[in-house]
C-alpha positions as CSV (number, residue, x, y, z in Angstrom):
1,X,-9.2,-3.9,8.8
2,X,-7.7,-0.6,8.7
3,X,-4.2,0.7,7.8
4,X,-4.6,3.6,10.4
5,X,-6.5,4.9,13.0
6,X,-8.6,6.5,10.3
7,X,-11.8,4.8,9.4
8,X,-12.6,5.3,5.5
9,X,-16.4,4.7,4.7
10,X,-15.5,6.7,1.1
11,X,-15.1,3.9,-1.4
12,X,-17.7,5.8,-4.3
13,X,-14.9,8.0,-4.1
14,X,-12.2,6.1,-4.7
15,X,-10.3,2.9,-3.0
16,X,-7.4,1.5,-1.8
17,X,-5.0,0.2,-4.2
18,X,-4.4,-3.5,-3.8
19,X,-0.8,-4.9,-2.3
20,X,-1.5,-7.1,-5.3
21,X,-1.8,-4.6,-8.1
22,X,0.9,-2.3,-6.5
23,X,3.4,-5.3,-7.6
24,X,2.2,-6.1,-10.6
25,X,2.5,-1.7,-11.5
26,X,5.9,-1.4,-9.8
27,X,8.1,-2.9,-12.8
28,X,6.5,-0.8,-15.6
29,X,7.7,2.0,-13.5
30,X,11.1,1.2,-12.9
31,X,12.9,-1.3,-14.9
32,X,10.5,-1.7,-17.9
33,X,9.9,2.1,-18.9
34,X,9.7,1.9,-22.4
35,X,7.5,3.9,-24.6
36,X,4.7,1.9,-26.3
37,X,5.2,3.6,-29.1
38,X,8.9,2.7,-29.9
39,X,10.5,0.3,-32.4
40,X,13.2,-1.2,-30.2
41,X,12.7,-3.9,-27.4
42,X,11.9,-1.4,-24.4
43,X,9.2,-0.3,-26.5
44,X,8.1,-3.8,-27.9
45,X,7.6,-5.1,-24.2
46,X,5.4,-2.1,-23.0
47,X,3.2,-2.8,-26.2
48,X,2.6,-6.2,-25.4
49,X,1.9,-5.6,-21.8
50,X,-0.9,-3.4,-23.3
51,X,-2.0,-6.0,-25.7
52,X,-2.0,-8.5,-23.3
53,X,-4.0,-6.8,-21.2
54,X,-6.7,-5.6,-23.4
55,X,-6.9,-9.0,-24.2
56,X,-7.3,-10.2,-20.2
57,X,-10.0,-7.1,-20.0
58,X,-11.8,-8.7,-22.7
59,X,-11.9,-11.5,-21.6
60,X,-13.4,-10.8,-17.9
61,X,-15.9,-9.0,-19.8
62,X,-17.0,-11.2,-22.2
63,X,-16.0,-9.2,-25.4
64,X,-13.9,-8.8,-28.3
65,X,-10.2,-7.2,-27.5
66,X,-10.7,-4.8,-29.8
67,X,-14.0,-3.5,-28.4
68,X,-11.9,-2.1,-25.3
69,X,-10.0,1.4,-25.8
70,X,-7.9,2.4,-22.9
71,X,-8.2,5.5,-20.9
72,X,-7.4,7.7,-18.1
73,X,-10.6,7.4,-16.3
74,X,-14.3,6.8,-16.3
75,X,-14.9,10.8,-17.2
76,X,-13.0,10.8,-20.3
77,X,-14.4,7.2,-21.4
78,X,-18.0,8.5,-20.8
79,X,-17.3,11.7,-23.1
80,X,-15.9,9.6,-25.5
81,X,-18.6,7.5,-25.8
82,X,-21.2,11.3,-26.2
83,X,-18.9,12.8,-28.5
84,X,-18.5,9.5,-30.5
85,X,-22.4,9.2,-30.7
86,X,-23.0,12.6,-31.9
87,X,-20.2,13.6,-34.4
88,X,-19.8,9.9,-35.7
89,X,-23.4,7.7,-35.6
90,X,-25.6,10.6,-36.4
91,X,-27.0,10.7,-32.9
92,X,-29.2,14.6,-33.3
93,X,-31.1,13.6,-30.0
94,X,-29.7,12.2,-26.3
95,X,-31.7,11.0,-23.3
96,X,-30.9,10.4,-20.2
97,X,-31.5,9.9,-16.6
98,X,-31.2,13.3,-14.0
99,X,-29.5,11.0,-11.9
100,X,-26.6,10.4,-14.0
101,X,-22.8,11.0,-12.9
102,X,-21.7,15.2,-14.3
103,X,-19.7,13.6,-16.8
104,X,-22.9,12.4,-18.7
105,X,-24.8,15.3,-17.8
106,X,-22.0,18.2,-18.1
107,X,-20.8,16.2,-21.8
108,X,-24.6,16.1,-22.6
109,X,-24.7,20.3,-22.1
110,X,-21.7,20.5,-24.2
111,X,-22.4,18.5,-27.2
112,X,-26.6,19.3,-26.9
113,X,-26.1,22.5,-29.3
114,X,-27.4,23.2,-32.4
115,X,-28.9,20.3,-34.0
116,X,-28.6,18.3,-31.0
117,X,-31.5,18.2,-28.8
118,X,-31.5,16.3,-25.3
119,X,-34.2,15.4,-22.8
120,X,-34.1,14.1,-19.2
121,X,-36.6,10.7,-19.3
122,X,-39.3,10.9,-16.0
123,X,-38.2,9.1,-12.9
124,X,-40.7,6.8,-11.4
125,X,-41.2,6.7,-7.5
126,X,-38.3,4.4,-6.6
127,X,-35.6,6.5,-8.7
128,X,-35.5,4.3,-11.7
129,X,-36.2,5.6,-14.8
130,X,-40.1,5.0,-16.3
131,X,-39.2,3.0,-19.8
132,X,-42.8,3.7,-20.9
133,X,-41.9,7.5,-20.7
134,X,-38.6,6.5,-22.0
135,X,-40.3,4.4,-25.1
136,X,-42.8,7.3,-25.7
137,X,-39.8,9.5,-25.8
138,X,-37.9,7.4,-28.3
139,X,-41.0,7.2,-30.6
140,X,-41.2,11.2,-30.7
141,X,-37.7,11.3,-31.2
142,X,-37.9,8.8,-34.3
143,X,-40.2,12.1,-36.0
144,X,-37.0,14.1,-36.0
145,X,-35.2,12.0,-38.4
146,X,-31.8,11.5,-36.4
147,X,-30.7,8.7,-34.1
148,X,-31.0,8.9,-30.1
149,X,-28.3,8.3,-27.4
150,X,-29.7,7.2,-24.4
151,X,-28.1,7.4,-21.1
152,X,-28.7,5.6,-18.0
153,X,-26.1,4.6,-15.6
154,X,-25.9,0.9,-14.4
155,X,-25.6,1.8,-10.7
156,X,-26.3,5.2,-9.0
157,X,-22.9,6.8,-7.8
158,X,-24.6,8.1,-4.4
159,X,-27.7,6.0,-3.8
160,X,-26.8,2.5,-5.8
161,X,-29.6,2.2,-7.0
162,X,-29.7,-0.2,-9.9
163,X,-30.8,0.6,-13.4
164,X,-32.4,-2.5,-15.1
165,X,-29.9,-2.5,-18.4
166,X,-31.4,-5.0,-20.2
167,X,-34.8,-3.9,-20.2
168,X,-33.4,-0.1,-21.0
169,X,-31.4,-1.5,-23.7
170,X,-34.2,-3.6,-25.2
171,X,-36.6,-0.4,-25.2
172,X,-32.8,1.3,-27.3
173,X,-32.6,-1.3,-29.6
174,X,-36.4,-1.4,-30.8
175,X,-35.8,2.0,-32.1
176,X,-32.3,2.1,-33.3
177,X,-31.3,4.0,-30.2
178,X,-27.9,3.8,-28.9
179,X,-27.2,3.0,-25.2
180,X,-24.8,4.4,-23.3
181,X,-24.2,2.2,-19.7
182,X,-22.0,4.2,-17.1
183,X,-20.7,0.8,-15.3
184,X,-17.8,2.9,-13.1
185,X,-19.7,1.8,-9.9
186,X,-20.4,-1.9,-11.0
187,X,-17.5,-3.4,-13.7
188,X,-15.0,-4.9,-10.8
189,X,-17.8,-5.0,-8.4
190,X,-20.3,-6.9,-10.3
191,X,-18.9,-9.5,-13.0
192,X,-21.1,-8.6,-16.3
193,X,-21.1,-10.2,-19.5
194,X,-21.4,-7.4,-21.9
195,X,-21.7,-9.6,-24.9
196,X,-24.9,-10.7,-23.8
197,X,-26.2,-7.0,-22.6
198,X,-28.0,-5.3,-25.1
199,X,-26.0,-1.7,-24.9
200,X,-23.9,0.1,-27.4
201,X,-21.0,1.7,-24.8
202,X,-19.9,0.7,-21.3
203,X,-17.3,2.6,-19.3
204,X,-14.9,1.8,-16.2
205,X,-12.6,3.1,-13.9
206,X,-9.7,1.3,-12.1
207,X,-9.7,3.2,-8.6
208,X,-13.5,2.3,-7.9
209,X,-12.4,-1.9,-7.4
210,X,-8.3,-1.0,-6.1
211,X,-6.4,0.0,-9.3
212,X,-4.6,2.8,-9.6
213,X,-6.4,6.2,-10.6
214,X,-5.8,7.6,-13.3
215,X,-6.8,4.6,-15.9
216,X,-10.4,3.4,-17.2
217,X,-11.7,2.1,-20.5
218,X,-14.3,2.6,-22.6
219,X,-16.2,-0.8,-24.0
220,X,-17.8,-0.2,-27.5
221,X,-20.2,-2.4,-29.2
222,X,-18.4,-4.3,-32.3
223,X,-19.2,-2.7,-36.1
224,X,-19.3,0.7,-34.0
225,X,-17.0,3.0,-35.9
226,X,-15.8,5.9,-33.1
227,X,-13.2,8.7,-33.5
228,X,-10.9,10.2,-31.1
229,X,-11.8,12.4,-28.5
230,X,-7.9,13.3,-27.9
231,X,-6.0,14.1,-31.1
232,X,-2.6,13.5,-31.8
233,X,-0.9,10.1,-32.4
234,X,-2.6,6.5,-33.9
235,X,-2.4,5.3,-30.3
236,X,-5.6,2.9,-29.1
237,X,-6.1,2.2,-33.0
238,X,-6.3,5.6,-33.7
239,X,-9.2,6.3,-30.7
240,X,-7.0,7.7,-28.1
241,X,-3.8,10.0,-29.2
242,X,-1.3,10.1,-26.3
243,X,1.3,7.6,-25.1
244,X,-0.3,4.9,-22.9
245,X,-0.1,5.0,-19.4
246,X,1.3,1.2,-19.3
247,X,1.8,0.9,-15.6
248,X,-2.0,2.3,-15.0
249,X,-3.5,0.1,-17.5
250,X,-1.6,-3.0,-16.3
251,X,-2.5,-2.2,-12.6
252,X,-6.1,-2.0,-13.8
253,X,-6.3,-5.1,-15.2
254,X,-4.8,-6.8,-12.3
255,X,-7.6,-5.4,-9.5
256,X,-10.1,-6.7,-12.1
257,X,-9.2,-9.8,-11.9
258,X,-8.8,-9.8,-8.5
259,X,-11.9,-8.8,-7.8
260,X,-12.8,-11.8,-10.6
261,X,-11.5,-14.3,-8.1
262,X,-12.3,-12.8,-5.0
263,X,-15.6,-11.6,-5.3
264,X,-18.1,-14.5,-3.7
265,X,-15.7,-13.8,-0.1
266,X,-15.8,-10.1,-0.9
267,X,-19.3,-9.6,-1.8
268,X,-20.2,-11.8,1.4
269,X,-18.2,-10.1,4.0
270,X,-19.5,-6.7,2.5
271,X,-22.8,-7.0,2.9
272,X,-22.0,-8.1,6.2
273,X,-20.9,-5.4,6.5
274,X,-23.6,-3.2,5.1
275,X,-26.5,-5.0,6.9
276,X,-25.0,-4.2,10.2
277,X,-24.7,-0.6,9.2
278,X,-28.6,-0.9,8.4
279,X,-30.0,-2.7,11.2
280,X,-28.1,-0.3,13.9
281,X,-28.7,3.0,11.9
282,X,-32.1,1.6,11.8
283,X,-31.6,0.7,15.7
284,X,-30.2,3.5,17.0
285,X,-30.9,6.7,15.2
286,X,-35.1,6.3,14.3
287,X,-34.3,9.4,12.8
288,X,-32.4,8.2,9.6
289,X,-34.1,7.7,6.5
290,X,-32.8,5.1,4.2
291,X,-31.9,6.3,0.7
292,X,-30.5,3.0,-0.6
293,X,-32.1,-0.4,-1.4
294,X,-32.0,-2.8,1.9
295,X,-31.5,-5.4,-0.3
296,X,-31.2,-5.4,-4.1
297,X,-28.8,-1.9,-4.2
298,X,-25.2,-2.3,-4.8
299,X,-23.4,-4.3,-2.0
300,X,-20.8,-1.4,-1.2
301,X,-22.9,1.6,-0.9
302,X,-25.6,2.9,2.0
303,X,-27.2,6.6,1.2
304,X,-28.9,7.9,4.2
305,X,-30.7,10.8,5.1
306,X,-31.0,12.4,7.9
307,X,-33.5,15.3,9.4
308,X,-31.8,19.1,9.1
309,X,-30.2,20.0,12.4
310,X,-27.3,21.4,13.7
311,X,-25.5,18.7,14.2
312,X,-25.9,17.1,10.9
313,X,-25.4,19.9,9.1
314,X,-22.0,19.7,10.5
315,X,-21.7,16.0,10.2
316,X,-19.3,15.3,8.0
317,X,-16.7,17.3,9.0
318,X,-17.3,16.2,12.7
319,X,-16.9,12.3,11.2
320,X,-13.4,13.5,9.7
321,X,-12.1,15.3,13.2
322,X,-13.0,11.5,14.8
323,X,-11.3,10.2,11.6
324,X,-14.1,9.0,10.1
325,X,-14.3,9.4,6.3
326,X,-17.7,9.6,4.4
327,X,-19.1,12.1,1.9
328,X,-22.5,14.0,1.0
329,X,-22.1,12.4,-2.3
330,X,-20.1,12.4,-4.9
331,X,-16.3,13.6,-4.7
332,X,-16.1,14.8,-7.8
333,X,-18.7,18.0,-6.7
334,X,-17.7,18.1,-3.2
335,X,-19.5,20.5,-1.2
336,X,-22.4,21.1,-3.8
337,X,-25.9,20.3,-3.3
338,X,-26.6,17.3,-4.7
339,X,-28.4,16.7,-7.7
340,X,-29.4,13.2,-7.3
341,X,-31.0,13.9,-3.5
342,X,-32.5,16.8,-5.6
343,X,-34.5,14.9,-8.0
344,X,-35.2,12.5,-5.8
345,X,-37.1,14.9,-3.8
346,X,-34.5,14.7,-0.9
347,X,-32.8,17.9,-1.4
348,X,-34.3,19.2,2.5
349,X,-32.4,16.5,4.3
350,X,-28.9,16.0,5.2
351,X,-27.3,12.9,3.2
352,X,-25.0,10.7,4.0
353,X,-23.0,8.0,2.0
354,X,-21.6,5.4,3.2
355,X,-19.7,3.2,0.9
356,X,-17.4,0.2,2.0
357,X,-14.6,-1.9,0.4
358,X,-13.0,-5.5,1.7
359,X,-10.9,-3.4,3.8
360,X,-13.4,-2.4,6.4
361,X,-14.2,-4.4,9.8
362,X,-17.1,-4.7,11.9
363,X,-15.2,-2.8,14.6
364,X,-15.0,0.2,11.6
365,X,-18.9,-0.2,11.5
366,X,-19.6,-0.2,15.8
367,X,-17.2,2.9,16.0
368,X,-19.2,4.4,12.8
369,X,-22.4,3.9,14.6
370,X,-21.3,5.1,18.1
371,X,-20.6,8.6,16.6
372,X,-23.3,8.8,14.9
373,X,-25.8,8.1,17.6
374,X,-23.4,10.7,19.7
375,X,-23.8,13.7,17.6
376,X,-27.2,13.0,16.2
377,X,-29.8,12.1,18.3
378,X,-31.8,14.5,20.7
379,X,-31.0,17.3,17.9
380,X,-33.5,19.9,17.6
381,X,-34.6,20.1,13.5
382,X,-33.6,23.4,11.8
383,X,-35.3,25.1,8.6
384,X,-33.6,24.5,5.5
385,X,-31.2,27.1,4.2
């Protein structure tokens, strides 16, 4: 369903913020204000709404409370976890995939100076990385003296292609590596026990499963010691200066477990959903190159490429004058080229993602289709620019 006549096929980007979670944010922004930090009662009940729902995080994923530090997004959890690796667990050398999200790679740039070297690891045909290049790698790297930071991201942002974690962390472990898991696309989408995962750091970020934005956390491995990235106060035991955003960090709690408790009906319906994208791209424009796992990719996203043309060099800003949302990749570089179609040797084609939520309809997906076939087929193919 839709609350408009606008269709939104964006949900990488961001999503819709539950009815449920909107209730359960509304009081800590009206009646129960209080600053964590204070001594007197306002203050009390804000901490405890915090504590209680580190505790309900940790629980849904299987770990210690005090493993989970609050933040204000998946970007800052994810440069937490790099600058925490390299100025705290003597981390001189970081790998990583070229697929990763620009808040790995842009972090990696910063912090890869001076005695910090860093290294993509080789993609194999699919996209995934090779883990024999990636164990050679970590052997030459054990020469140098210093520990490695390895970074692979659990899900692909644009494609959804899945990493395999527990083989990659393995490979990590064997060689006193640490392993860094960007899970923004797949914690609230995928239940994970990160107890039983062999990684170091996991991150998250509310407004990918319908919390607010604005809010994430970073998970870190128990008997890792981090520092802050943010300096100021002792707030999130001294990891995180800055006065807690209460009402973000109870709303995210509340889409995760919602999506906890919804997610057999929600995972069903949306790859419903997503099949019937497949089968009448696959139908009706021959044209269209499928980027994205038919099967074993995440259930919410569908990356597709299509020939260079004049019309889909145009297409997503047609899509948005039907009111039709959908992106070229990832929001957070809007308008770029992208660097995952890039090194995955797509960068000639036009790309599309599609990525879908509980609150789409079949009727969303028919009227999606419809367009398409419209503007794109019987195009003439252009040169690349």
């Amino acid at each position: 369903m839709t609350t408009t006549n606008r269709i939104y096929l964006d949900n990488a980007a961001t999503t819709r913020v539950d009815p449920e979670v909107l209730e359960a944010i509304i009081p800590w922004l009206s009646d129960n204000y209080g600053n964590p930090s204070s001594q007197y009662s306002y203050g009390r009940e804000a901490r405890l709404a915090i504590e209680q729902s580190r505790k309900q995080a940790a629980a849904l994923l299987d770990v210690p409370p005090d493993s989970i530090t609050f933040t204000s997004g998946g970007t800052e959890a994810n440069n937490m976890a790099i600058a925490a690796a390299v100025q705290k667990l003597g981390c001189t050398n970081i790998l990583y995939s070229p697929l990763e999200h620009h808040s790995i790679l842009h972090a990696i740039r910063h912090y890869a100076v001076g005695i910090v070297t860093s290294s993509p690891i080789p993609l194999q045909a699919d996209g995934c990385i090779d883990p024999m290049m990636l164990e050679a790698q970590l052997i030459e790297a054990r020469k140098t003296g210093g520990r490695t930071l390895v970074c692979v991201m659990h899900a692909n942002n644009e494609t959804g292609l899945f990493a395999d974690i527990t083989r990659i962390g393995t490979i990590c472990h064997r060689y006193d590596a640490l392993y860094l898991a960007d899970c923004v696309c797949t914690i609230g989408h995928c239940p994970l026990s990160l107890k039983t995962l062999p990684i170091d750091f996991a991150t998250a970020a509310a407004h990918k499963f319908h919390g607010p934005k604005g809010v994430g956390l970073l998970y870190t491995r128990p008997g890792l010691e981090i520092g802050p990235l943010i300096h100021g106060g002792g707030q999130e035991r001294q990891r995180r200066a800055g006065t807690e955003n209460v009402a973000g960090i109870v709303g995210m709690v509340r889409a995760l477990q919602i999506s906890h408790r919804d997610h057999d009906v929600d995972v069903s319906a949306i790859r419903h959903l997503r099949h019937r994208l497949l089968r009448g791209l696959q139908d009706r424009i021959p044209s269209a190159r499928i980027n994205s796992h038919p099967a074993d990719g995440l259930y919410t996203v569908l990356n597709v490429s299509f020939p260079r043309t004049t019309a889909s060099e145009s297409l997503v800003l047609e899509m948005d004058l039907e009111n039709i949302c959908v992106s070229s990749g990832s929001a957070c570089h809007a308008g770029a080229a992208s660097h995952v179609m890039a090194a995955l040797g797509l960068g000639e084609y036009v790309t599309v993602r599609f990525s879908l939520s509980k609150y789409n309809s079949s009727e969303d997906i028919d009227r999606t289709l419809q367009l398409l076939e419209q503007k794109l087929n019987a195009q003439k193919v252009v040169r690349s620019k």
